[in-house]
C-alpha positions in Angstrom: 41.6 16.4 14.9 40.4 14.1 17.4 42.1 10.5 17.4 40.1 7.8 16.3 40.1 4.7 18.4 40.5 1.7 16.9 37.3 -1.0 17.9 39.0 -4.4 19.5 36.3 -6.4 20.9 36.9 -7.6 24.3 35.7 -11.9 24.3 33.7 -12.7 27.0 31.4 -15.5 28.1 27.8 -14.6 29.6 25.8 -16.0 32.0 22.6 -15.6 30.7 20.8 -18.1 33.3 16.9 -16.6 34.3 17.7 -13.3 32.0 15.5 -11.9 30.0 17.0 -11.9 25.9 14.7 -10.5 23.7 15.2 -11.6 20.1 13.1 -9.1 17.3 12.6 -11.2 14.2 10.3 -14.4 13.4 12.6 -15.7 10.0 15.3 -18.5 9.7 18.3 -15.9 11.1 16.1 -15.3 14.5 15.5 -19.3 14.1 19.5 -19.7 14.7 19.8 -17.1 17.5 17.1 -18.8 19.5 18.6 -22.3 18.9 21.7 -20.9 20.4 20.2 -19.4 22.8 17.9 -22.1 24.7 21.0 -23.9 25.9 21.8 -21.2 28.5 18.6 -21.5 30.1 17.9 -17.6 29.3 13.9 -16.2 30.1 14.1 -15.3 25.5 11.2 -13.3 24.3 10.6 -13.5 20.4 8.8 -10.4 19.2 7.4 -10.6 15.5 4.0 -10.9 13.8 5.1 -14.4 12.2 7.2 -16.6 13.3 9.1 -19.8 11.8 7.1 -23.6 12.5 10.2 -24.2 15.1 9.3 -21.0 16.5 5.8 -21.9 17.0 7.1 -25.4 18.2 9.2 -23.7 20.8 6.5 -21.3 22.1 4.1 -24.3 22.7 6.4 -26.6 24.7 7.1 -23.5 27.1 10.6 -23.3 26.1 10.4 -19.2 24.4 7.5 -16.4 24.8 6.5 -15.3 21.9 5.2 -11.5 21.4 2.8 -11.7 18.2 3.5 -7.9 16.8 6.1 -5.7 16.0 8.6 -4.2 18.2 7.3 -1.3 20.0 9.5 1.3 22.2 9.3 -0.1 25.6 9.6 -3.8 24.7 13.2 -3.5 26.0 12.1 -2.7 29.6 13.2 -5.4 31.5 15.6 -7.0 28.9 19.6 -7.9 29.8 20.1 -8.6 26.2 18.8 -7.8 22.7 19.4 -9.6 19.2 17.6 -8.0 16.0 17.2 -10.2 13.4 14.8 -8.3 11.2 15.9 -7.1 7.7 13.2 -3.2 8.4 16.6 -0.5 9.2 14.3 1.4 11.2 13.1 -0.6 13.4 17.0 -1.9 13.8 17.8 1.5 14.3 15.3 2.0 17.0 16.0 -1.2 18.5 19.6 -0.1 19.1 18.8 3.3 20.2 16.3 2.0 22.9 19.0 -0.7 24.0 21.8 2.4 23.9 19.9 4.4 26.3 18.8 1.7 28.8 22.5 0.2 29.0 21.5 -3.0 27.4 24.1 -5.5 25.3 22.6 -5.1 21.8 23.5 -7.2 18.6 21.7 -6.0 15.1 22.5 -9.4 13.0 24.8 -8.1 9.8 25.3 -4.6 10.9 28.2 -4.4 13.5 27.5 -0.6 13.7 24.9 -1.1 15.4 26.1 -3.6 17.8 27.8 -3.6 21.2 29.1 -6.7 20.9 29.0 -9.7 18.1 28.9 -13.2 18.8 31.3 -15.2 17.6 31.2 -18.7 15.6 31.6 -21.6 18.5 32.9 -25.2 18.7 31.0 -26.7 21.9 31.8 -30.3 23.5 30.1 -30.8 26.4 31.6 -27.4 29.2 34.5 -26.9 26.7 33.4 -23.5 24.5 35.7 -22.7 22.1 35.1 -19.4 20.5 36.4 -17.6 17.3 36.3 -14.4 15.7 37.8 -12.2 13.0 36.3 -8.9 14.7 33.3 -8.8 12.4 35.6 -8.3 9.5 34.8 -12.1 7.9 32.3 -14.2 9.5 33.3 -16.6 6.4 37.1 -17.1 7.9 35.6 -17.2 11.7 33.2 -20.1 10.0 35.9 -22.2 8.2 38.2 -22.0 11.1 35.4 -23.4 13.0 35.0 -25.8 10.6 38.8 -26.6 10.8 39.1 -26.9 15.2 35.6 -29.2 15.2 37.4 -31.8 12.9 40.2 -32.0 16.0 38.1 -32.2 18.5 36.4 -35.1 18.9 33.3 -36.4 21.3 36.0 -37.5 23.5 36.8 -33.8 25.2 33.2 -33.7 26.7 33.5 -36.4 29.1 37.7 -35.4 29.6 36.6 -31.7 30.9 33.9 -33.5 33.0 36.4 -35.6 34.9 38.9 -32.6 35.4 36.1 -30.9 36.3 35.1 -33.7 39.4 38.7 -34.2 39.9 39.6 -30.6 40.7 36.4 -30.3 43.1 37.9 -33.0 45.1 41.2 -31.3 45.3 39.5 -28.1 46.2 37.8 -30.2 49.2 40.9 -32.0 50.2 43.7 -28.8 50.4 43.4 -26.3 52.4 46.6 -25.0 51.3 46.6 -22.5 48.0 49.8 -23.2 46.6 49.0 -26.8 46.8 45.8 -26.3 44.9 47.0 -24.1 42.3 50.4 -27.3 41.8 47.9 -29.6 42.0 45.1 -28.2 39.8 47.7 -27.2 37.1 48.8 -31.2 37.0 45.2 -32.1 36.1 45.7 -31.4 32.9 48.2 -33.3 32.1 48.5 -33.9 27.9 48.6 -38.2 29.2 45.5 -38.4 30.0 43.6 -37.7 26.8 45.5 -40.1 25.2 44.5 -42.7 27.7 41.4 -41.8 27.2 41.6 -41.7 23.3 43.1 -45.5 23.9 41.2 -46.5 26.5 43.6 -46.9 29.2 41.4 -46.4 32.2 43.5 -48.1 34.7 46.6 -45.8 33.9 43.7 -42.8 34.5 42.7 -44.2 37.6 46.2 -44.7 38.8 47.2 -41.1 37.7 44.0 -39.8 39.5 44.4 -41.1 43.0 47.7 -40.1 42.7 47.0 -36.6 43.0 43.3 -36.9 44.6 43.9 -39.9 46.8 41.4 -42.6 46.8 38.0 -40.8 46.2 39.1 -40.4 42.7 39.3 -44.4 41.9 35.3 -43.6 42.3 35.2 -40.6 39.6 37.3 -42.6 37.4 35.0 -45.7 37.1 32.0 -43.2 36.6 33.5 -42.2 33.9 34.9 -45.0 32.0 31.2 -46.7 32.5 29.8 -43.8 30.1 33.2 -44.0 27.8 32.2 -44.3 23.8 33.1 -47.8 22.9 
């Protein structure tokens, strides 16, 4: 008797920048997928007969292509990534079995047998992407502890990552060393500073900053405290 490997799901983020996703499905479900979807900038392709009225609104500001007919074989020619959202099993069956044999990342909604991979339920501020999942075994949990992480993260983290994020470009320009990147890098984030920023305590930031970036951070610093929530 052959062992039977056990599925783990290996999390990974995609760029999905100028690719082509094709989502199969015009209803509310495909409606979700999409929404997700046009923040990554991906070339997505809707393929169904009807579609929802935000659909329809996306088609006709440019922003998705719409296909108005059922999937056909072939429609997966030049896609990177499928999602079906339809509720027909054979045409979720075909879809899979076309994406199978062309090598293409394939998610049926609601039928992780038919999947190679799931997506998972996501807490986004600003570049910080938190993502959670239970493995396809309850998208309920994966949901409520979604729930549970956005009430602890607050509007605050999008500009924080920001500012590590121009604060570490400047180190990255002003070391040549490795090791002193990497020490330095590793002290950006440093649990102090979100709390300054929480309290507002922009000249301890901007003293902390220049500290390890030198000057060109005082700069960086004011930026961001001029676009700071009240």
């Amino acid at each position: 008797m052959k062992d039977v490997l056990h599925q783990v799901y290996y999390p990974i983020f995609i760029d999905l920048r100028k690719k082509e996703v094709v989502v199969v499905g015009g209803g509310g479900v495909a409606e979700r997928k999409v929404k997700g979807l046009l923040e990554t900038h991906a070339l997505i392709k809707v393929i169904s007969p009807k579609i929802t009225k935000a659909l329809e609104q996306w088609a006709s500001e440019g922003l998705i292509d719409h296909v108005s007919r059922a999937f056909t074989q072939g429609d997966l020619d030049s896609a990177w990534l499928v999602i079906a959202a339809t509720d027909d099993p054979a045409t979720q069956k075909a879809i899979y079995r076309e994406a199978s044999e062309h090598k293409i990342f394939c998610n049926v909604v609601d039928q992780p047998e038919l999947c190679s991979f799931i997506v998972s339920s996501m807490v986004r501020r600003g570049d910080l992407c938190l993502a959670i999942s239970t493995g396809g075994k309850s998208p309920a949990l994966a949901q409520h502890l979604r729930k549970e992480i956005e009430k602890n993260l607050g509007p605050f983290y999008v500009g924080y990552v920001s500012l590590l994020g121009e604060l570490r470009q400047v180190i990255k320009r002003s070391y040549s060393d490795p090791k002193t990147r990497k020490r330095l890098c590793k002290s950006l984030a440093d649990p102090r500073v979100l709390v300054w920023i929480k309290d507002d305590k922009w000249d301890k930031i901007e003293r902390w900053a220049i500290s390890l970036c030198g000057k060109e951070a005082a700069n960086i610093v004011s930026k961001f405290e001029s676009v700071a929530d009240p």
